[in-house]
N, C-alpha and C positions, 0 to 999 in steps of 0.2 A: 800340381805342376810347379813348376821351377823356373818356369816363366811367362811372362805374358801369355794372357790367351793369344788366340788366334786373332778372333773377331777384334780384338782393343790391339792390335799390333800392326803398328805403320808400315808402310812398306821397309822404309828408309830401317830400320830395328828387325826387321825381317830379314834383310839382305845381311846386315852384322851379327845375326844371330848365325845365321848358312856358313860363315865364314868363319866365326867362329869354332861351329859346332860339326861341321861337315871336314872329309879327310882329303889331303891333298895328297896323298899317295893314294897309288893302285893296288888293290886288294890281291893279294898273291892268289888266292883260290878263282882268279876271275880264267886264268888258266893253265890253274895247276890242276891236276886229276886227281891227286893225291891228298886233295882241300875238299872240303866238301862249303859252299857259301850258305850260312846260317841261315838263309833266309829265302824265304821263296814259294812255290805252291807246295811243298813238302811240310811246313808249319803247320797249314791243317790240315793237310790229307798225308801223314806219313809213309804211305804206299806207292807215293809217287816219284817221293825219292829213290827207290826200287828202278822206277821207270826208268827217270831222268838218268841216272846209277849207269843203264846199261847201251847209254846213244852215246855221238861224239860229242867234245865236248866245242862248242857254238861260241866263243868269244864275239859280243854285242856291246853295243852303248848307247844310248839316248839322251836325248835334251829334256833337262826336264826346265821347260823357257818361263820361268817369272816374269811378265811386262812390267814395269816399273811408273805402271799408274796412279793419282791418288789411294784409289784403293787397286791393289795389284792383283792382277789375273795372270794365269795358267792358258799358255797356248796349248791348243788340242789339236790332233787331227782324226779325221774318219776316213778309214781305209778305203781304197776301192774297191766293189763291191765284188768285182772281178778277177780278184787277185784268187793267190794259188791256196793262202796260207793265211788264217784271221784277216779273212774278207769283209768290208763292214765296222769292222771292229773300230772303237776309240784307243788312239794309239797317242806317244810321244813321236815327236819326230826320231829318227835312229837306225839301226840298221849293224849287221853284222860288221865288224872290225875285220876290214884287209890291211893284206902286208904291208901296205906303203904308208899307213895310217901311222905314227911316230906313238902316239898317247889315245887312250877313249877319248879322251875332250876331243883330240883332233877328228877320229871317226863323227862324235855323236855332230862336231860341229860342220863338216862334210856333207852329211846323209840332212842335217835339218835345211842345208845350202840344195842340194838334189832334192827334194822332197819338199819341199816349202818355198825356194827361193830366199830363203829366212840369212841377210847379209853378217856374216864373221863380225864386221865394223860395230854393230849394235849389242851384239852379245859378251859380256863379261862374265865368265866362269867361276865359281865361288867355291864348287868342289865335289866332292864324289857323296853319294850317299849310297845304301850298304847294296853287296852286289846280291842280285834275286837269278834265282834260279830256277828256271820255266821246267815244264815235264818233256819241253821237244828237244832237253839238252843246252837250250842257249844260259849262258850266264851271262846277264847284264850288266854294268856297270853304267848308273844313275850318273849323268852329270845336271846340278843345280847349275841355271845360270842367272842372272839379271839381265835383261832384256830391254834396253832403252827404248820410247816410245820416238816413230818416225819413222821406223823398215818397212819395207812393202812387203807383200805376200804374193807371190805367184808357184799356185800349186802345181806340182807334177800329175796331171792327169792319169796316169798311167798308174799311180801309186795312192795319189792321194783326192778324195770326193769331195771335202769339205775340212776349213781350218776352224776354230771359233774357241772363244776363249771362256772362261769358267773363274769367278770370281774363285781365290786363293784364299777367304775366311771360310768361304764353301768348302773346299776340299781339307781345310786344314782342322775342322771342325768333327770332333767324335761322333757328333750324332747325326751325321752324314755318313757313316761309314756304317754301311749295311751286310752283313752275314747274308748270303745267299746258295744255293744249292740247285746243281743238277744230274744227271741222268749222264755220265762219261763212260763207256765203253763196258758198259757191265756195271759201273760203280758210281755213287754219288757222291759228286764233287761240294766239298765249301769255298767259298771263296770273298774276298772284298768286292762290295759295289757298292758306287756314288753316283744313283740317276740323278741328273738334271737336266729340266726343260724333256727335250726328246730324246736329248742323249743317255746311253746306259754305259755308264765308265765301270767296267770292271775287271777280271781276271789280271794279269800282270800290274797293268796300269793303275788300276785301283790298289793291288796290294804292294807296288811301291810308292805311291800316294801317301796310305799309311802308315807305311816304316819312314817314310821323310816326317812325316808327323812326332814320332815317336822316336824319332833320331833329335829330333830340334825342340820338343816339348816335355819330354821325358814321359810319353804317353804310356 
């Protein structure tokens, strides 16, 4: 590596490094059809790009929220159990990009305001990290943010079960980044996951986890 570990890395050196190292322009392939984004569940299942290939194309964005505690954690959320679409699931705050949305910062900063009660005043954006490209067609685009401690949380029931947060040497840490596999429509899936505690973080969430990892560490 080419810089700091994780685990030896302040918050404060964390946050200059994202700013740094993370893009403040938006990724033309986020929706262009004509672009294919580098990155996504297609890295290890090349079959799925096929999939993705043949849906519309999903412009999305999410929070990825760094709290800016002595040691800094990652806000989570755990989907409703009753939703239509990755039920259950550990998510980022975020949500599809509508037209009135100016920039992804403004969506992913919207939908974590809808979905978290998570206040604009506390959040400082630091920048885009690489857009992932899901098999249902969405292409996301990652916004890093730092997250002053002092916001309240009030979740949207409707969307969201549980918020909690996940120390940031944890996720940012190789040997927490687990290779898993399942049983998807005929064919078996690999994918990234980071359990911890009860939670099981992985498909999307996990695997831009790791590309922020490898965007900021040279992993």
């Amino acid at each position: 590596m080419d810089a700091a570990t994780p685990k030896s890395l302040p918050g404060h050196e964390f946050f200059d490094l994202a700013r740094a190292r993370l893009s403040q322009q938006v990724d033309p392939a986020l929706t262009n059809p004509d672009l294919v984004p580098p990155h996504g569940d297609h890295e290890s299942d090349p079959v799925f790009l096929a999939i993705a290939d043949v849906r519309p194309i999903r412009p999305a964005a999410v929070l990825i929220p760094v709290v800016d505690h002595p040691e800094p954690t990652v806000l989570l959320t755990l989907r409703n159990e009753k939703l239509s679409s990755h039920a259950g699931q550990v998510a980022f705050p975020g949500g599809k990009i509508d037209p009135e949305d100016v920039s992804p910062v403004a969506a992913a900063l919207r939908e974590a305001n809808e979905e978290i009660g998570l206040d604009a005043r506390f959040i400082e954006p630091l920048g885009y990290s690489d857009t992932h490209l899901t098999t249902t067609g969405y292409r996301i685009a990652p916004t890093v943010a730092r997250v002053m401690p002092g916001f309240t949380i009030t979740p949207n029931p409707a969307e969201v079960q549980d918020v909690f947060e996940v120390p940031l040497a944890f996720l940012m840490g190789p040997e927490n980044h687990q290779r898993h596999s399942r049983e998807w429509r005929g064919m078996m899936r690999t994918y990234y996951a980071m359990p911890f505690g009860d939670h099981y973080i992985w498909g999307a969430t996990a695997g831009m986890l790791r590309r922020l990892y490898e965007r900021l560490y040279g992993g």
